[in-house]
PDB file of N, CA, C and O in Angstrom:
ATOM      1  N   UNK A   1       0.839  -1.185   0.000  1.00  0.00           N
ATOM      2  CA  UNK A   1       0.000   0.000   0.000  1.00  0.00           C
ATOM      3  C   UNK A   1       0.881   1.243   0.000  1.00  0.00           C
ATOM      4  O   UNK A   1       2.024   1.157   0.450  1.00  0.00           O
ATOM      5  N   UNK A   2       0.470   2.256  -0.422  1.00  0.00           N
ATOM      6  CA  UNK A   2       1.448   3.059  -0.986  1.00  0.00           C
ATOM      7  C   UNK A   2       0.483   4.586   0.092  1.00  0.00           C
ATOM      8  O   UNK A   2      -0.670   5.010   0.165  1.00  0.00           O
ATOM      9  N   UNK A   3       1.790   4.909   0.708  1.00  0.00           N
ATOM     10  CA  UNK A   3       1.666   6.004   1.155  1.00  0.00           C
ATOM     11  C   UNK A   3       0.866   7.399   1.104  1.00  0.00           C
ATOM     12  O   UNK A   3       1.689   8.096   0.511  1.00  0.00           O
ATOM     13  N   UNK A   4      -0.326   8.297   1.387  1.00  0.00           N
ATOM     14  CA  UNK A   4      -0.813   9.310   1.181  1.00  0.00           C
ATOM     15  C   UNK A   4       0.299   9.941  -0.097  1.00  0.00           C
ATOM     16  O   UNK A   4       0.038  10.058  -1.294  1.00  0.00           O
ATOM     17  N   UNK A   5       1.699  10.313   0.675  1.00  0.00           N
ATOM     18  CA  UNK A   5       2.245  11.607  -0.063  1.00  0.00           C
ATOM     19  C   UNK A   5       3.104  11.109  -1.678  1.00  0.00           C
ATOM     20  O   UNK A   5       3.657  11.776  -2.552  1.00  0.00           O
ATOM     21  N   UNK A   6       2.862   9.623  -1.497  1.00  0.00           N
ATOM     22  CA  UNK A   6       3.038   9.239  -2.671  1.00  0.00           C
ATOM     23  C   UNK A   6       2.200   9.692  -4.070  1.00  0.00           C
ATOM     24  O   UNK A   6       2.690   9.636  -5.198  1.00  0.00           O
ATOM     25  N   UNK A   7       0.871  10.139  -3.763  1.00  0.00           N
ATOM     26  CA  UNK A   7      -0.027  10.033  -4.670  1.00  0.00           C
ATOM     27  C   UNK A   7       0.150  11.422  -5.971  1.00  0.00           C
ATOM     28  O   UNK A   7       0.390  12.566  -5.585  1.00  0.00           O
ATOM     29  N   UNK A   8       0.031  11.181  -7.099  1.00  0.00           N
ATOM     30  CA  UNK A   8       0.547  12.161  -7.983  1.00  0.00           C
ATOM     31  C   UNK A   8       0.247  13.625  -7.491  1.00  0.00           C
ATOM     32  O   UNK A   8       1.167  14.441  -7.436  1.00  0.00           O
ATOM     33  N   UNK A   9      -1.308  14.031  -7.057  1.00  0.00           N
ATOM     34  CA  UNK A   9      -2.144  14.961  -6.879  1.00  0.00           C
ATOM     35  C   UNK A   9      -2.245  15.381  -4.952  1.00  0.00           C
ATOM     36  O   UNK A   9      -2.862  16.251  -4.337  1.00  0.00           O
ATOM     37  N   UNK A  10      -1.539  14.544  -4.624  1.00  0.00           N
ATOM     38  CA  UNK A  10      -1.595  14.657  -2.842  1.00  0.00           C
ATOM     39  C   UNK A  10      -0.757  16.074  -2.545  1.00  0.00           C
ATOM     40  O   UNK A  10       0.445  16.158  -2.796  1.00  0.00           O
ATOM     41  N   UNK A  11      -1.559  17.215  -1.961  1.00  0.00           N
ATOM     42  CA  UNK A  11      -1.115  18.525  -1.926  1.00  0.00           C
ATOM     43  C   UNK A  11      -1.826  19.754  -2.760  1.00  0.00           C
ATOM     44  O   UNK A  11      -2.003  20.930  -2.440  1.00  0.00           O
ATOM     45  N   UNK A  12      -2.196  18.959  -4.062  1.00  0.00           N
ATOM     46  CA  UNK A  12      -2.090  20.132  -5.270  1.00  0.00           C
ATOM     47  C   UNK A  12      -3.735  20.542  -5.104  1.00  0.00           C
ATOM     48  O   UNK A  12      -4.710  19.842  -4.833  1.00  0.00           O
ATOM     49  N   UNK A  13      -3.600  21.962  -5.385  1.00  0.00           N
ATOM     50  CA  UNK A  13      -5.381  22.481  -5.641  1.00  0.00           C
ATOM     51  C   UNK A  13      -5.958  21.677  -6.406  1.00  0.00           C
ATOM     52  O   UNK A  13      -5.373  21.527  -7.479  1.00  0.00           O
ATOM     53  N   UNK A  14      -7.207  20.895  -6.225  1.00  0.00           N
ATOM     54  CA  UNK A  14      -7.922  20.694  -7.940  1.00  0.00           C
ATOM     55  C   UNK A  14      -9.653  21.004  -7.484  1.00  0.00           C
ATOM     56  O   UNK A  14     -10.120  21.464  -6.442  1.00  0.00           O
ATOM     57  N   UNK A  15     -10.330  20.528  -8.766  1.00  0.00           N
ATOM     58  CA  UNK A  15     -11.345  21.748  -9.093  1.00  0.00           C
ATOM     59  C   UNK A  15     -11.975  20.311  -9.459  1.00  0.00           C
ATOM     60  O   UNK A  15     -11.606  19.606 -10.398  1.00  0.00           O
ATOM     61  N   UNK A  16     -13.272  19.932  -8.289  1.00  0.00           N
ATOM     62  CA  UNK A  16     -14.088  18.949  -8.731  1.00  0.00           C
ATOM     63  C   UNK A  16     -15.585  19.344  -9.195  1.00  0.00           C
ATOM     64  O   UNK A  16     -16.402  19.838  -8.419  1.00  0.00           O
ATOM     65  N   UNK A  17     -15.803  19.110 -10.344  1.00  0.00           N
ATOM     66  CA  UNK A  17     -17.128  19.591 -11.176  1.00  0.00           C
ATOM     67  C   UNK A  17     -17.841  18.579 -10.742  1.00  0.00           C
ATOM     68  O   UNK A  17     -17.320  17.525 -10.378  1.00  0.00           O
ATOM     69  N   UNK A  18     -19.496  18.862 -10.735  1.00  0.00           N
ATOM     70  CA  UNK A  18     -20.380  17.860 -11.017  1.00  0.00           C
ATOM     71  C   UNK A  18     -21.130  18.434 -12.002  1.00  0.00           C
ATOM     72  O   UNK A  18     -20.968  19.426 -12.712  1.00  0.00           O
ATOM     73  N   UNK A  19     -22.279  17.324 -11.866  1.00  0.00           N
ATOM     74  CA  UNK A  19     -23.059  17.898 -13.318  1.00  0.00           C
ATOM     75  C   UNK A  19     -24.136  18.744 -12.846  1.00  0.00           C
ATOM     76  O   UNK A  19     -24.693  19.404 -13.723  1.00  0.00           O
ATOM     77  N   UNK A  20     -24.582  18.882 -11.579  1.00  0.00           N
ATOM     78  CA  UNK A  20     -25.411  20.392 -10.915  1.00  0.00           C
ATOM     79  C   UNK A  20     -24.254  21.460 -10.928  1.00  0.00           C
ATOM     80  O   UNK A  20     -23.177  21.599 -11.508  1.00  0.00           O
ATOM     81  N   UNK A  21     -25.209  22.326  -9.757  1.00  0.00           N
ATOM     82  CA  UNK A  21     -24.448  23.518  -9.798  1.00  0.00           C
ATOM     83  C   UNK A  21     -23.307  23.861  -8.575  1.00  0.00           C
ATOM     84  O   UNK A  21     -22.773  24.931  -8.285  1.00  0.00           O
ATOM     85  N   UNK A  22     -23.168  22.568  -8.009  1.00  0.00           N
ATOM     86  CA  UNK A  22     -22.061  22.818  -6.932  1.00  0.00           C
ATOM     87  C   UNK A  22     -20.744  22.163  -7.783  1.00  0.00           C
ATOM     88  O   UNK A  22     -20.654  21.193  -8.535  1.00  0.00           O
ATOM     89  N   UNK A  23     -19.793  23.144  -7.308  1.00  0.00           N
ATOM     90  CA  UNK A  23     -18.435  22.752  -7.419  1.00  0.00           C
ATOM     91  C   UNK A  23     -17.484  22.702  -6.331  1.00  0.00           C
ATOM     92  O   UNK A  23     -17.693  23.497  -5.415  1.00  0.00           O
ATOM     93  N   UNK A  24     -16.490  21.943  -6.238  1.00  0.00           N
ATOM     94  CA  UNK A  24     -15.290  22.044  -4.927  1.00  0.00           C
ATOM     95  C   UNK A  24     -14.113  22.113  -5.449  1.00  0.00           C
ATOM     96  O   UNK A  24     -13.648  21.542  -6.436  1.00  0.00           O
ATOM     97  N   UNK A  25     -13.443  23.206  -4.374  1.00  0.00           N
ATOM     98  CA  UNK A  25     -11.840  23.634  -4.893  1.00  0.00           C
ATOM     99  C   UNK A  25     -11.207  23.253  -3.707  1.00  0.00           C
ATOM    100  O   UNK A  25     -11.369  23.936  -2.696  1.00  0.00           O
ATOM    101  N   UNK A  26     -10.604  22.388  -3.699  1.00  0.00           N
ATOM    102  CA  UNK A  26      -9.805  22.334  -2.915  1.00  0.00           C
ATOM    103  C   UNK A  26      -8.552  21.441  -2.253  1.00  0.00           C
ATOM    104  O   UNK A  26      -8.326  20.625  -3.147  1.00  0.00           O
ATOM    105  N   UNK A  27      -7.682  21.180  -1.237  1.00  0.00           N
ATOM    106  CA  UNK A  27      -6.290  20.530  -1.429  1.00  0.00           C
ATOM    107  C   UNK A  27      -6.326  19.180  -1.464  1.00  0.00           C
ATOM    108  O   UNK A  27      -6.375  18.579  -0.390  1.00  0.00           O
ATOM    109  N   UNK A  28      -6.309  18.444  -2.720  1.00  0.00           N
ATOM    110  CA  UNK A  28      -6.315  17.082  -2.739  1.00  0.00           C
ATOM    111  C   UNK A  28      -5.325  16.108  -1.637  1.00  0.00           C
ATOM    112  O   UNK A  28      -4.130  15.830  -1.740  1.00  0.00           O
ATOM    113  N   UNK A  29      -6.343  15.711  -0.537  1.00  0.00           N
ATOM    114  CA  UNK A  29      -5.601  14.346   0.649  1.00  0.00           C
ATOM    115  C   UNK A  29      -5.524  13.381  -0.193  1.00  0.00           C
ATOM    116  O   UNK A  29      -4.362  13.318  -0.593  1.00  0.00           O
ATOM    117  N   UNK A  30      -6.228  12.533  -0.702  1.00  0.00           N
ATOM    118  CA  UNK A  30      -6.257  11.379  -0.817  1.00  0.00           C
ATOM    119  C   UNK A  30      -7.815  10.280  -1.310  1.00  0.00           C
ATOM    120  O   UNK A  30      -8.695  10.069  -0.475  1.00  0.00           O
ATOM    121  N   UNK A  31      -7.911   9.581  -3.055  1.00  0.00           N
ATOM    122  CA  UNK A  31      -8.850   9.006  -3.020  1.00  0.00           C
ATOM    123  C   UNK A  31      -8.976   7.339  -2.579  1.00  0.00           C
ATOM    124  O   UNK A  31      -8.251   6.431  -2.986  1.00  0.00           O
ATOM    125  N   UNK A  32     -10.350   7.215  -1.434  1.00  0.00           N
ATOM    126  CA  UNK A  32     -10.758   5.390  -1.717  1.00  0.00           C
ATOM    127  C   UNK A  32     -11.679   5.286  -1.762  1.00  0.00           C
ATOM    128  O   UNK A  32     -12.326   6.313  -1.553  1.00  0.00           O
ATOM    129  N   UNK A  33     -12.392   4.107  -2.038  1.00  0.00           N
ATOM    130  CA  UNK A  33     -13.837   3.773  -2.393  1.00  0.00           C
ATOM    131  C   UNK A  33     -14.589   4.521  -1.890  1.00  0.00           C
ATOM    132  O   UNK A  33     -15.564   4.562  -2.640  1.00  0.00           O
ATOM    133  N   UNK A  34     -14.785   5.322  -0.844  1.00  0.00           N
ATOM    134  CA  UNK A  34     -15.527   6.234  -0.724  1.00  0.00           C
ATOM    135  C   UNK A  34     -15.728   7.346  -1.356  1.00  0.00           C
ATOM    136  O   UNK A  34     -16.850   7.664  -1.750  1.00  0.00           O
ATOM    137  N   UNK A  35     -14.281   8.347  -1.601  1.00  0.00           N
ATOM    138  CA  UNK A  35     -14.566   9.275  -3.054  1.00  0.00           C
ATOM    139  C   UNK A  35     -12.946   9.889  -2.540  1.00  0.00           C
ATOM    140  O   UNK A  35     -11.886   9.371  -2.192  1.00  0.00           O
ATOM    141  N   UNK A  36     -13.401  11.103  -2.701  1.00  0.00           N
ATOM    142  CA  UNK A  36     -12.259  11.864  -2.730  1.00  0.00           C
ATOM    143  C   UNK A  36     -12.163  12.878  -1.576  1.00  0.00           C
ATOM    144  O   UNK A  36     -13.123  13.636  -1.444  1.00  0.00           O
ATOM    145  N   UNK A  37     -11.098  12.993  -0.697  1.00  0.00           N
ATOM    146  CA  UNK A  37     -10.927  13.999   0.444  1.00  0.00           C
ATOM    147  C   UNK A  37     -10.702  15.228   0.178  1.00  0.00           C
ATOM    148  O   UNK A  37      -9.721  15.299  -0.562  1.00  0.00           O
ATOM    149  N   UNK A  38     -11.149  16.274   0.430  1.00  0.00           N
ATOM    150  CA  UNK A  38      -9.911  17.563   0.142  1.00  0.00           C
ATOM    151  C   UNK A  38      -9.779  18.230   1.411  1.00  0.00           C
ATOM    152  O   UNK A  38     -10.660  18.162   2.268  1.00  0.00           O
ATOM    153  N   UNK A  39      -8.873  18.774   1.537  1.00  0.00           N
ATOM    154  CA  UNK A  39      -8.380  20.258   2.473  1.00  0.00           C
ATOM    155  C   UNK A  39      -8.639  21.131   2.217  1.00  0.00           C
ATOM    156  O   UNK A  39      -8.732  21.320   1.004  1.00  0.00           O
ATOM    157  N   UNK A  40      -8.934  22.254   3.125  1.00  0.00           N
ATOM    158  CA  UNK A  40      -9.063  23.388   3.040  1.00  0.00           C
ATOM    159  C   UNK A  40     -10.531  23.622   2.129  1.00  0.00           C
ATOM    160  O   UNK A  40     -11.056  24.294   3.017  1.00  0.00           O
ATOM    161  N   UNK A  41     -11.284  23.597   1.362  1.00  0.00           N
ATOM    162  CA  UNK A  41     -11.818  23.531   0.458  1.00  0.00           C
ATOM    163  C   UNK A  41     -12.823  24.159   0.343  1.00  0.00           C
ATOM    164  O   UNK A  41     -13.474  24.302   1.378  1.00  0.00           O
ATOM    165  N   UNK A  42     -13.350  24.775  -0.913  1.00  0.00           N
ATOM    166  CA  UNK A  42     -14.464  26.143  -1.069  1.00  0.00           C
ATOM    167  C   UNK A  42     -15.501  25.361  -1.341  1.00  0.00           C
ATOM    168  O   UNK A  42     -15.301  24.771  -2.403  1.00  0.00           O
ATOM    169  N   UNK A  43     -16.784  25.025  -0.730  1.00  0.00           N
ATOM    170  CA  UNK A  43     -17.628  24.507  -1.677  1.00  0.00           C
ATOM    171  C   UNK A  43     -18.951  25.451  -2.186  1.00  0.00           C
ATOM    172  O   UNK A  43     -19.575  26.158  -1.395  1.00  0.00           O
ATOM    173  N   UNK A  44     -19.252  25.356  -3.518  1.00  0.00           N
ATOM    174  CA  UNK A  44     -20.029  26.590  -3.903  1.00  0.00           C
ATOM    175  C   UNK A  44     -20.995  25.981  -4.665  1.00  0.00           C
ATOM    176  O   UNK A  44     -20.702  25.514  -5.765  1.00  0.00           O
ATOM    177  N   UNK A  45     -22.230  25.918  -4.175  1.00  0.00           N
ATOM    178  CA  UNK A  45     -23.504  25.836  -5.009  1.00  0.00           C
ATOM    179  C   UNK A  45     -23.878  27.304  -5.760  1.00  0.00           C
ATOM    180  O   UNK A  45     -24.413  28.289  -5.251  1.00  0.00           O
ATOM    181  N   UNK A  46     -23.450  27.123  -7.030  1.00  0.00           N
ATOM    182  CA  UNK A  46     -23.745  28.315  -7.624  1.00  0.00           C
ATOM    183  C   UNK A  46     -25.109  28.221  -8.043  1.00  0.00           C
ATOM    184  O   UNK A  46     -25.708  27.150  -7.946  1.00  0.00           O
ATOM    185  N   UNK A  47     -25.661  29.271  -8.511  1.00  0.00           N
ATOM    186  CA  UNK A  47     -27.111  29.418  -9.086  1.00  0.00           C
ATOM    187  C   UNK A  47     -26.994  28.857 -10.365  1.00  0.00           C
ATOM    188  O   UNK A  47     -27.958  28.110 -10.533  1.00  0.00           O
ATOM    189  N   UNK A  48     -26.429  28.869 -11.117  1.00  0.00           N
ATOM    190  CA  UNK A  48     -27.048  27.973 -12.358  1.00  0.00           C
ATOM    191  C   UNK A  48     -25.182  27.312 -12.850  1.00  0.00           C
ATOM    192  O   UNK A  48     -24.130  27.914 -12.631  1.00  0.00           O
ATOM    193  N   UNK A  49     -25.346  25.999 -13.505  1.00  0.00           N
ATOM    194  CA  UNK A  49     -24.274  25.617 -13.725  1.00  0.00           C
ATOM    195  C   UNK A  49     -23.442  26.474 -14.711  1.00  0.00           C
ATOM    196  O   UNK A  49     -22.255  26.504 -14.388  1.00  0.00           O
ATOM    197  N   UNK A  50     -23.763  27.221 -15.894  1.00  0.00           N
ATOM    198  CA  UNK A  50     -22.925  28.354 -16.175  1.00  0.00           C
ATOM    199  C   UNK A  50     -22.074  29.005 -15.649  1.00  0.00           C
ATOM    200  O   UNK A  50     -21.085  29.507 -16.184  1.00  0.00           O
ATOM    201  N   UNK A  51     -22.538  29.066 -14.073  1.00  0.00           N
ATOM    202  CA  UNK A  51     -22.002  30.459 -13.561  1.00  0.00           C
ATOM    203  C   UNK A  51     -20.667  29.773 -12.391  1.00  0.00           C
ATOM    204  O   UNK A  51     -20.137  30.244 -11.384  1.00  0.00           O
ATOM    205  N   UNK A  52     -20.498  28.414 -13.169  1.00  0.00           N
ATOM    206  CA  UNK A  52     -19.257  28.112 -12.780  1.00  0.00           C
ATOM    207  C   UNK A  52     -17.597  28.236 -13.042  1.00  0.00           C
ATOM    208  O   UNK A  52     -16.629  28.435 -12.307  1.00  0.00           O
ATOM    209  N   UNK A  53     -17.843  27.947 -14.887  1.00  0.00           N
ATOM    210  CA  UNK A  53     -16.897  28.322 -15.281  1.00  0.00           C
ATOM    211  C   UNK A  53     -16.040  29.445 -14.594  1.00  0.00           C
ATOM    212  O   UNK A  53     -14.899  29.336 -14.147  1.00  0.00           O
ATOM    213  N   UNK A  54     -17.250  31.082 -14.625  1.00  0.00           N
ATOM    214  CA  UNK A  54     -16.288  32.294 -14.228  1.00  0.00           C
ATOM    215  C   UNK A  54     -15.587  31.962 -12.556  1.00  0.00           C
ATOM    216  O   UNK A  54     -14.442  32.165 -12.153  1.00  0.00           O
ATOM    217  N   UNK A  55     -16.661  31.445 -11.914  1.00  0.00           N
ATOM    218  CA  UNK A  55     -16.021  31.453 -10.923  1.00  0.00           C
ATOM    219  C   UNK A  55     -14.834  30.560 -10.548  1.00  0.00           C
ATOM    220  O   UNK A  55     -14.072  30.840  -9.623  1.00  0.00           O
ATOM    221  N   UNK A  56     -14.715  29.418 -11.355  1.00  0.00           N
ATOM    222  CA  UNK A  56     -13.190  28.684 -11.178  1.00  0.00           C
ATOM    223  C   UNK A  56     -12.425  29.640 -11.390  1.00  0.00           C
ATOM    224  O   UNK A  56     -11.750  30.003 -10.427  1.00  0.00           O
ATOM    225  N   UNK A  57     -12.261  30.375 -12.705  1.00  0.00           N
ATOM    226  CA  UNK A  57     -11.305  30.861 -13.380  1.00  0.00           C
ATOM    227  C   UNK A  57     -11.417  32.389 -12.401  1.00  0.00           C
ATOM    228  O   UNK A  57     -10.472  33.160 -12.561  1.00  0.00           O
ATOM    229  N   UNK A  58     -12.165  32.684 -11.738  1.00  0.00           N
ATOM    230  CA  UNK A  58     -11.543  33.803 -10.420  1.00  0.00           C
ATOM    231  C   UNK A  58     -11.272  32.892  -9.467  1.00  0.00           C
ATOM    232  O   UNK A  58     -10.956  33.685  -8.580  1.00  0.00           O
ATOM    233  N   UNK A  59     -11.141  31.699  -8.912  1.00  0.00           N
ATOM    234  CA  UNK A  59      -9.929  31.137  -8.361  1.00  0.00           C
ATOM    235  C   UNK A  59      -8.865  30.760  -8.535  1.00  0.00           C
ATOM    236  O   UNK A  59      -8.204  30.502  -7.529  1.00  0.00           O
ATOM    237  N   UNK A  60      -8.392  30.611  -9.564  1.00  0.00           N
ATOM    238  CA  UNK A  60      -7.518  30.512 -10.154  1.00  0.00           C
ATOM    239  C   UNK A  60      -6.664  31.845 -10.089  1.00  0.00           C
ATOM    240  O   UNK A  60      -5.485  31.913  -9.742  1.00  0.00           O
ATOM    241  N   UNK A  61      -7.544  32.976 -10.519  1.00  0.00           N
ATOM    242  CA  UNK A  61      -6.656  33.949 -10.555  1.00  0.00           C
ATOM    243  C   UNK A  61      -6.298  34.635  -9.233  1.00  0.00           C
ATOM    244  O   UNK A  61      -5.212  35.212  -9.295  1.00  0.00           O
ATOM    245  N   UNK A  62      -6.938  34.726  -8.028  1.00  0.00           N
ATOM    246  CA  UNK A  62      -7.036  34.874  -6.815  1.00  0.00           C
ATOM    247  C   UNK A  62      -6.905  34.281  -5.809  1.00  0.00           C
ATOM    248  O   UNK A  62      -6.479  34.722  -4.742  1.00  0.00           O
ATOM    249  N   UNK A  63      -7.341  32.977  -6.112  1.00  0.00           N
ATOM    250  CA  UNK A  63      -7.129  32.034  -4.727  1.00  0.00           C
ATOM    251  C   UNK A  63      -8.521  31.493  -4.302  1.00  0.00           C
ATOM    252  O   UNK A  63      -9.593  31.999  -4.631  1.00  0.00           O
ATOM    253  N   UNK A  64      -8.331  30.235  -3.412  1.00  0.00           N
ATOM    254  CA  UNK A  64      -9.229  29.380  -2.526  1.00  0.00           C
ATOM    255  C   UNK A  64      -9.677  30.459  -1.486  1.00  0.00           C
ATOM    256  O   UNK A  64      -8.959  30.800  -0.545  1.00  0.00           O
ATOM    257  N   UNK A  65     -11.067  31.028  -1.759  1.00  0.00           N
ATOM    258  CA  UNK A  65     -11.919  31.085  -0.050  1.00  0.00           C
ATOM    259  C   UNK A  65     -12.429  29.725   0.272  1.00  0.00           C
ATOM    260  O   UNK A  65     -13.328  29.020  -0.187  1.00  0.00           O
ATOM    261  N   UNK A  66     -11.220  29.553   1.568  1.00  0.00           N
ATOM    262  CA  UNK A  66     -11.821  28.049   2.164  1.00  0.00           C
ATOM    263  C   UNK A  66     -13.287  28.174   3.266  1.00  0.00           C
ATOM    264  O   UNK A  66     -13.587  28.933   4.187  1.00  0.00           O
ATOM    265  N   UNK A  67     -13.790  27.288   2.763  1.00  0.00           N
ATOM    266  CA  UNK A  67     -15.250  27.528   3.504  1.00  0.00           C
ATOM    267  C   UNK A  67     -15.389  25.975   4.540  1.00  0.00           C
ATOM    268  O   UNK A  67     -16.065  25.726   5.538  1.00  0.00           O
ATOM    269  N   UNK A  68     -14.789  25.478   4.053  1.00  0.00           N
ATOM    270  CA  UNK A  68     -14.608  24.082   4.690  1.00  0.00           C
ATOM    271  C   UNK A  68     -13.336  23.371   5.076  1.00  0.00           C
ATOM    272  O   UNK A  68     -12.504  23.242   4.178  1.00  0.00           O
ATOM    273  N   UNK A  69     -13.015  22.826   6.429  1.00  0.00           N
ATOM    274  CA  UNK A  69     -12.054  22.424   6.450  1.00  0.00           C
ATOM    275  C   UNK A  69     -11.222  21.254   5.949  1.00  0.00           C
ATOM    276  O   UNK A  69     -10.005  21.099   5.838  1.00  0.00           O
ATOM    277  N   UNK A  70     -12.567  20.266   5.607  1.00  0.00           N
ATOM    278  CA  UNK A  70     -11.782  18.824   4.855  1.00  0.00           C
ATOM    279  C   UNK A  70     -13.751  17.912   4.605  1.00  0.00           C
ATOM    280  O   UNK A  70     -14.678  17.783   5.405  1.00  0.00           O
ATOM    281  N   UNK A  71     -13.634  17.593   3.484  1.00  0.00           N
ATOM    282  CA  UNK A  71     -15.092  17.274   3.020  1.00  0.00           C
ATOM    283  C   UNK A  71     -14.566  15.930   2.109  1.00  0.00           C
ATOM    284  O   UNK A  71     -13.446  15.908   1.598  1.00  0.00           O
ATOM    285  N   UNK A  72     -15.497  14.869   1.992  1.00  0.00           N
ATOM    286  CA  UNK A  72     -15.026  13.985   1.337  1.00  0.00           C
ATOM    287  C   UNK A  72     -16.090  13.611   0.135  1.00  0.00           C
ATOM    288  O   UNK A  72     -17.178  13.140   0.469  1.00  0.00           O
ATOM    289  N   UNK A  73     -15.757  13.838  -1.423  1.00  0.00           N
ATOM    290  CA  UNK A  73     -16.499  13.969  -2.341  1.00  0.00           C
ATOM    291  C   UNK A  73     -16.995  12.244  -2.967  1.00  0.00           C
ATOM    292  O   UNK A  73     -16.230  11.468  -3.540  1.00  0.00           O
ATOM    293  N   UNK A  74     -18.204  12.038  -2.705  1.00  0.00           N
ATOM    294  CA  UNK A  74     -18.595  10.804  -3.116  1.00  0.00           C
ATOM    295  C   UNK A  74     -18.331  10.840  -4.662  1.00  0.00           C
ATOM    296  O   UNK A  74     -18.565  11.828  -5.358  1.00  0.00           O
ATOM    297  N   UNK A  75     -17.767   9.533  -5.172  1.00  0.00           N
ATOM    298  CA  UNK A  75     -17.531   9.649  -6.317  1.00  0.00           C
ATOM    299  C   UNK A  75     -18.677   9.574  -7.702  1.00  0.00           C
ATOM    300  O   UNK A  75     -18.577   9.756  -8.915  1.00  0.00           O
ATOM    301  N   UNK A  76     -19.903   9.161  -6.649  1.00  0.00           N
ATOM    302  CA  UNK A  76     -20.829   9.458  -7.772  1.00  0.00           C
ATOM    303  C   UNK A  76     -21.251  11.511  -8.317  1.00  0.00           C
ATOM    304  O   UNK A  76     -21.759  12.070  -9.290  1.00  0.00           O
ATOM    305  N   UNK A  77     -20.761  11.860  -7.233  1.00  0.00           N
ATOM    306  CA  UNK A  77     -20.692  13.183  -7.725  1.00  0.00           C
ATOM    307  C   UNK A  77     -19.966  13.791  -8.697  1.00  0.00           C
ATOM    308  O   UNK A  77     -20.374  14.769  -9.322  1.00  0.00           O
ATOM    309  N   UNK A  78     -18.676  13.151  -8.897  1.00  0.00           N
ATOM    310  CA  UNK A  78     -17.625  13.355  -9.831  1.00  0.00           C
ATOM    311  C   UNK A  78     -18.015  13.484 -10.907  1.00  0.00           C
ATOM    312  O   UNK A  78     -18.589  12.516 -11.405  1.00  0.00           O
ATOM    313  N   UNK A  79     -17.834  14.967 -11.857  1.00  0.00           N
ATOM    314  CA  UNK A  79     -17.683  14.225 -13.326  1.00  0.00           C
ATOM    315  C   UNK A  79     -16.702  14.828 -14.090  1.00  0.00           C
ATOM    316  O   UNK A  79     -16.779  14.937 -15.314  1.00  0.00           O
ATOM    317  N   UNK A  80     -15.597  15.304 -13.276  1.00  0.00           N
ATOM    318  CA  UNK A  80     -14.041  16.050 -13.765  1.00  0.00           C
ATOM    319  C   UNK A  80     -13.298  16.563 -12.158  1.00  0.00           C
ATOM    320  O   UNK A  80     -13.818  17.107 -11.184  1.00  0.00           O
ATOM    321  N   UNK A  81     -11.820  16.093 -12.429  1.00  0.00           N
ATOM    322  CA  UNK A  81     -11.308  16.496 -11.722  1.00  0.00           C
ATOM    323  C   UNK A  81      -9.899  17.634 -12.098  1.00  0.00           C
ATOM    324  O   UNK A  81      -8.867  16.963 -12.103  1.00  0.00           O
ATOM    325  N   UNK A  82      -9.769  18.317 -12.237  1.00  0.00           N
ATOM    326  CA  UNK A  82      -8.568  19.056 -12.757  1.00  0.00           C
ATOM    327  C   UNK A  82      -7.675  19.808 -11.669  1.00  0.00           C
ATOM    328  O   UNK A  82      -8.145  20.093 -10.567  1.00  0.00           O
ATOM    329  N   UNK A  83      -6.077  20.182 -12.110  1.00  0.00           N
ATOM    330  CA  UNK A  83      -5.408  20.812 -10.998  1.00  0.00           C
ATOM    331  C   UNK A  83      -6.286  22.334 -11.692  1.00  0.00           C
ATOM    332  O   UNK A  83      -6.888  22.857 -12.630  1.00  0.00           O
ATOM    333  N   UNK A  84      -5.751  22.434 -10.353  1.00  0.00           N
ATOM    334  CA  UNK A  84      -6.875  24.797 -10.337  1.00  0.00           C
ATOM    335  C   UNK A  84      -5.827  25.577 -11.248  1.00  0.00           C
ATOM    336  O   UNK A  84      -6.121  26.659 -11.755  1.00  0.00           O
ATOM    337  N   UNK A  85      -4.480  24.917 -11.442  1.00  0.00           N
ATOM    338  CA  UNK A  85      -3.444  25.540 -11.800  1.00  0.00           C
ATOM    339  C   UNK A  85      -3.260  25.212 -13.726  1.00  0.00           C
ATOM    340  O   UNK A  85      -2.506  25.663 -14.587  1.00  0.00           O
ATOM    341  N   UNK A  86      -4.569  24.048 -13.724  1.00  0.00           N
ATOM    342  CA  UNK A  86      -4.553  24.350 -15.338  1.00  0.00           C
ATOM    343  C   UNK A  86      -5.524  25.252 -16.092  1.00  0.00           C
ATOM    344  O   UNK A  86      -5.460  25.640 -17.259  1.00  0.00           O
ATOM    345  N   UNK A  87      -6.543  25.522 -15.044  1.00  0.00           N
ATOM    346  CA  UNK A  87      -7.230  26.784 -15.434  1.00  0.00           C
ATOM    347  C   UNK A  87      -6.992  27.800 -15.746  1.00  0.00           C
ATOM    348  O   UNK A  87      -6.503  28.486 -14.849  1.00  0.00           O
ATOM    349  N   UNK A  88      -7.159  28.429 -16.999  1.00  0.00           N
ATOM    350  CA  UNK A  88      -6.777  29.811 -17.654  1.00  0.00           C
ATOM    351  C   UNK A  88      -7.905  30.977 -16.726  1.00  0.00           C
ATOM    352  O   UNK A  88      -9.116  31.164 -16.837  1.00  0.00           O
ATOM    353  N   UNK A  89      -6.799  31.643 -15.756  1.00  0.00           N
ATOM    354  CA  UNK A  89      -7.334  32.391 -14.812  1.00  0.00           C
ATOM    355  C   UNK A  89      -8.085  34.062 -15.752  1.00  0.00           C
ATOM    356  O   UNK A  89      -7.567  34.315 -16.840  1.00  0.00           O
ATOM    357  N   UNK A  90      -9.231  35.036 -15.238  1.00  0.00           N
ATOM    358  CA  UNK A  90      -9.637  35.814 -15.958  1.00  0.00           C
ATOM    359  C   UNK A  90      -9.182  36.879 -15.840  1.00  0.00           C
ATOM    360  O   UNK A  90      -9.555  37.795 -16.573  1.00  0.00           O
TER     361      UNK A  90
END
């Protein structure tokens, strides 16, 4: 079994989409069958799924308001995971 800090993404911001209107930004711990952990992490039910895009890409350019301290994302929620740092900030 291979160590937390082994994991490619263990540390790095990433940006989990679903297909509603909540999204989560925040410091990838570690995934298992349960889903995915993060740190620190913003979670934002926006009003309509559109109005996500802008707001990644003003985190990106600004930074994580952490709203949560560590939340664990069921993986049926998943439907993209990306680092925050490949987002073309606005």
């Amino acid at each position: 079994m291979s160590r937390k800090c082994d994991l490619p993404l263990h540390g790095l911001t990433v940006v989990i989409d679903t297909a509603g209107p909540r999204v989560y930004i925040g410091r990838f711990d570690h995934e298992d069958e349960q889903g995915i952990l993060l740190m620190d992490a913003d979670v934002r039910d926006r009003e309509a799924v559109e109005a996500k895009v802008p707001y990644v890409r003003k985190s990106a350019k600004f930074g994580v308001w952490k709203n949560t301290d560590r939340i664990k994302v069921p993986h049926s929620e998943v439907v993209s995971l990306r680092r925050l740092s490949e987002i073309e900030a606005e």
